[in-house]
C-alpha positions in Angstrom: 15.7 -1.1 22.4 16.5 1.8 19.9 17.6 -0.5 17.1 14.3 -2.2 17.3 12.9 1.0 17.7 14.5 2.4 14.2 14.7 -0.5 12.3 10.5 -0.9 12.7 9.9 2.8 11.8 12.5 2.7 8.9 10.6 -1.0 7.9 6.9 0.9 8.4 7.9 3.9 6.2 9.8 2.2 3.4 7.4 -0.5 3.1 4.6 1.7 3.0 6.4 4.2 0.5 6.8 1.2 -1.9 3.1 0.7 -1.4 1.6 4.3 -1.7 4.1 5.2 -4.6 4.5 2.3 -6.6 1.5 0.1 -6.4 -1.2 3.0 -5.8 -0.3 5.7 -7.4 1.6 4.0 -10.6 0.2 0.8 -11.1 -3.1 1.0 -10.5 -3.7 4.4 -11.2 -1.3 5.4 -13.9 -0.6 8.9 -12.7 2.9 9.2 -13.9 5.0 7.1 -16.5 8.8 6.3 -16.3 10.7 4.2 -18.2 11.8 0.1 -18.3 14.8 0.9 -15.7 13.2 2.8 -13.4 10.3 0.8 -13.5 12.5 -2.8 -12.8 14.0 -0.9 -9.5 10.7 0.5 -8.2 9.8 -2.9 -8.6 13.1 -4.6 -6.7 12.6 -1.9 -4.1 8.9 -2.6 -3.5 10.1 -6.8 -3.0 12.9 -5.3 -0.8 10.8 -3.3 1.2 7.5 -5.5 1.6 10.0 -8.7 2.2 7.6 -11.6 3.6 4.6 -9.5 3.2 5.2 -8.8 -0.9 2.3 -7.6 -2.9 1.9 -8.3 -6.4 2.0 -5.0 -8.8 -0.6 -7.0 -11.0 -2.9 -8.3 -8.4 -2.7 -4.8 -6.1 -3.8 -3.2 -9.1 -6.4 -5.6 -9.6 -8.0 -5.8 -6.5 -7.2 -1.5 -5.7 -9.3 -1.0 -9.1 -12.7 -3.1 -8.2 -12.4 -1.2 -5.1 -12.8 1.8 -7.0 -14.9 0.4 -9.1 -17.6 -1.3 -6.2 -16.4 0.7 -3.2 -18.5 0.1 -0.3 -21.0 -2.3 -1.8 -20.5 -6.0 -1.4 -18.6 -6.4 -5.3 -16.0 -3.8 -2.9 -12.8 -6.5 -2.2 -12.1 -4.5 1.6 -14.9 -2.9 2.7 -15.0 -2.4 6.5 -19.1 -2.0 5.9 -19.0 -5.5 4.4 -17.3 -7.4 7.1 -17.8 -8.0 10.9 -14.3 -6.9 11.9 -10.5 -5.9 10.5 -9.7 -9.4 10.1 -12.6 -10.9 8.6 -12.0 -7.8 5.9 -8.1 -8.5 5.7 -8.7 -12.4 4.9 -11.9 -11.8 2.5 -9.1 -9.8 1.0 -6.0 -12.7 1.2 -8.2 -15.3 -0.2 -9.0 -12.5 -3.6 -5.7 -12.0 -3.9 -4.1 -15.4 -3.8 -7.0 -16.4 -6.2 -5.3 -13.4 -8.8 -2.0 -14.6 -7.8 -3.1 -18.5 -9.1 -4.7 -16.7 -12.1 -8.1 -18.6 -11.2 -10.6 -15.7 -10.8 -12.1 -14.2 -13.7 -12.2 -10.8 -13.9 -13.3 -7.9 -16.2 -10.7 -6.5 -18.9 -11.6 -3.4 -17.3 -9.3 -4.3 -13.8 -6.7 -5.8 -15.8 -3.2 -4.7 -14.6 -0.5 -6.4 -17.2 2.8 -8.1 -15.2 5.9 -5.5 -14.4 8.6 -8.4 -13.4 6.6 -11.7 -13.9 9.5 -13.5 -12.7 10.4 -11.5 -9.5 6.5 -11.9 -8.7 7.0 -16.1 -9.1 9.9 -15.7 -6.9 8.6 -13.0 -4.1 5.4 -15.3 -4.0 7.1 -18.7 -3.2 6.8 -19.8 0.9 10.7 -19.9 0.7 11.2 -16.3 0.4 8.7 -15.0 2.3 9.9 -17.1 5.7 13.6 -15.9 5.2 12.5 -13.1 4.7 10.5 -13.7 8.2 13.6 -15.2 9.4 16.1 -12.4 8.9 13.5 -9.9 10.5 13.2 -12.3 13.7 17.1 -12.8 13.8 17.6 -9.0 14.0 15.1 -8.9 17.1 17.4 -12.3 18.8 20.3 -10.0 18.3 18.9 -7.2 20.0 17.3 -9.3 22.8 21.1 -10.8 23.4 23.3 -7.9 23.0 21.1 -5.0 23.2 18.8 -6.2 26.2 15.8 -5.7 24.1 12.7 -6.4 26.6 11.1 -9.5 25.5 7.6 -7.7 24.9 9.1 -5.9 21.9 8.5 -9.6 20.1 4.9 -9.0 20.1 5.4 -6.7 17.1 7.2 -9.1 15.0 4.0 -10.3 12.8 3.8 -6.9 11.8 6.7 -6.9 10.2 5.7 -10.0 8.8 2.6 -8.8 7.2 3.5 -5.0 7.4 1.9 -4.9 3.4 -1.4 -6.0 4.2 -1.1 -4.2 7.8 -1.0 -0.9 5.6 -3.7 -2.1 3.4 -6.1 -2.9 6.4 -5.6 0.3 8.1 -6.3 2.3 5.0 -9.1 0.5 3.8 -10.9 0.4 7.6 -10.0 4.0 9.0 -10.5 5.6 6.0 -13.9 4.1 4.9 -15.3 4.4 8.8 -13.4 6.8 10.6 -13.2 10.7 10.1 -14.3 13.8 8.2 -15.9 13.9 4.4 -15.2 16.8 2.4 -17.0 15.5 -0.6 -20.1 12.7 -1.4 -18.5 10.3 -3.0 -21.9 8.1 -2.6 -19.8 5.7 -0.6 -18.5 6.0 3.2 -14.8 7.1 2.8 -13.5 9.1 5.1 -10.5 11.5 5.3 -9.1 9.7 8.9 -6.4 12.2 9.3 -5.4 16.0 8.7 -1.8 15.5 8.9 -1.4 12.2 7.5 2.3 11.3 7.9 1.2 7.8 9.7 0.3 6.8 6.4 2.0 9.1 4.0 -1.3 10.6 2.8 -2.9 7.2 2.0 -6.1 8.4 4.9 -7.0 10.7 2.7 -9.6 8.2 1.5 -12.5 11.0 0.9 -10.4 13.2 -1.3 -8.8 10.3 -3.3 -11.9 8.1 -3.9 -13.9 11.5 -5.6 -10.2 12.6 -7.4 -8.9 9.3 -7.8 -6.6 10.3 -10.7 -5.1 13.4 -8.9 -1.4 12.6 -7.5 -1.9 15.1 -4.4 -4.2 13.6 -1.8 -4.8 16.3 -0.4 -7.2 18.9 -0.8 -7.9 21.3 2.1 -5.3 24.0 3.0 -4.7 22.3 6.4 -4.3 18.6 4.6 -0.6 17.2 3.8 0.4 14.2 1.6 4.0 13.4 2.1 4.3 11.0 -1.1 2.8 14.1 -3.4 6.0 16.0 -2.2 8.7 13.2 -3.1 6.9 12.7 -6.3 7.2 16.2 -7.3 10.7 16.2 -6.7 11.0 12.6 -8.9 9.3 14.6 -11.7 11.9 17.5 -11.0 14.9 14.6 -11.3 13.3 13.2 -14.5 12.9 9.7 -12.5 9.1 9.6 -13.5 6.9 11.9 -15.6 3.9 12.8 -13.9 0.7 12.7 -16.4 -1.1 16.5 -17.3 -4.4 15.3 -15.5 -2.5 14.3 -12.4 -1.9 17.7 -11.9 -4.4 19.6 -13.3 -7.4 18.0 -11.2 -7.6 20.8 -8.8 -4.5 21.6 -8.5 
């Protein structure tokens, strides 16, 4: 039972790292630049970490920018105020973002998001790696269940590591748009869901983030922590990324 146990929370963590740090806070927001190298393995590590749940940089930052851009009204790609439940939201979402993947939505020049790794996209995208990717996660929990005497019910979590992308996405985008404190108007209905956000690394900080949307620390409040802000800061330190001045300055 333990391996199951640490293999899903390393799995929740690094996936949603990929997520928070590289698609949100690089791609579609910009807040730091690094270079071609860096860049290339962020993006390898985000395919390795989101396996059979693999978001596109270019669509992500699509579809995270017109969120921005409408949030909360029905132009808003995952509003929770929009939809009837959590799934409804999550495939209104799926069927925008396989329409960017097949390049046959039109959208404003404005939410353009140019291609990182065009070719690791094609490749992450196809059915064939997503379902070994699917596969390797299922054979891990067969092993356990043989040698380990994993208790059958632990197989009810495998589609989350199957869609553990859009799991995060869905969580964010419903919690924090119905669900907690504000500490600004925004003129939308984000929420700050959490004071200690570790669950999601500081992506439930939704009020704060959707009023400072270009300022790399989520938090705001004396008593509010963002995990990510804390690694990044220490990537600046390295010289891995170099975080923009208004990043920083907004509020700091």
């Amino acid at each position: 039972m333990l391996p199951v146990i640490i293999f899903f929370v390393i799995h929740w963590y690094f996936s949603l790292f990929c997520q928070s740090f590289f698609l949100h806070r690089y791609v579609a927001h910009g807040m730091f630049t690094m270079n071609k190298f860096w860049e290339k393995f962020f993006s390898l590590l985000t395919y390795i970490g989101q396996g059979s749940s693999y978001l596109s940089p270019r669509a992500y930052g699509i579809l995270h920018k017109m969120h921005h851009a409408f949030s909360d009204t029905e132009k808003d790609p995952h509003s929770p105020h929009h939809t009837h439940s959590i799934f409804a939201m999550m495939w209104e979402t799926k069927n925008l973002y396989s329409a960017l993947v097949r390049n046959c939505l039109e959208i404003e020049a404005r939410f353009e998001v140019p291609y990182i790794w065009k070719s690791l996209e094609n490749w992450a995208e196809s059915w064939f790696s997503r379902i070994a990717w699917g596969t390797l996660y299922t054979l891990f929990y067969i092993a356990c269940y043989l040698y380990f005497d994993l208790p059958w019910v632990f197989f009810l979590v495998l589609p989350i590591h199957y869609f553990m992308g859009p799991v995060h996405g869905a969580i964010v985008n419903w919690a924090g748009h119905k669900y907690g404190y504000s500490n600004f108007d925004n003129n939308d209905k984000s929420k700050n869901s959490l004071f200690f956000d570790f669950l999601t690394l500081g992506e439930l900080f939704q009020n704060n983030h959707h009023k400072l949307p270009n300022r790399v620390n989520f938090a705001v409040k004396w008593f509010e922590i963002d995990p990510i802000y804390y690694i990044i800061k220490v990537m600046n330190w390295l010289g891995i990324i170099r975080l923009k001045p208004q990043a920083v300055r907004v509020m700091s």
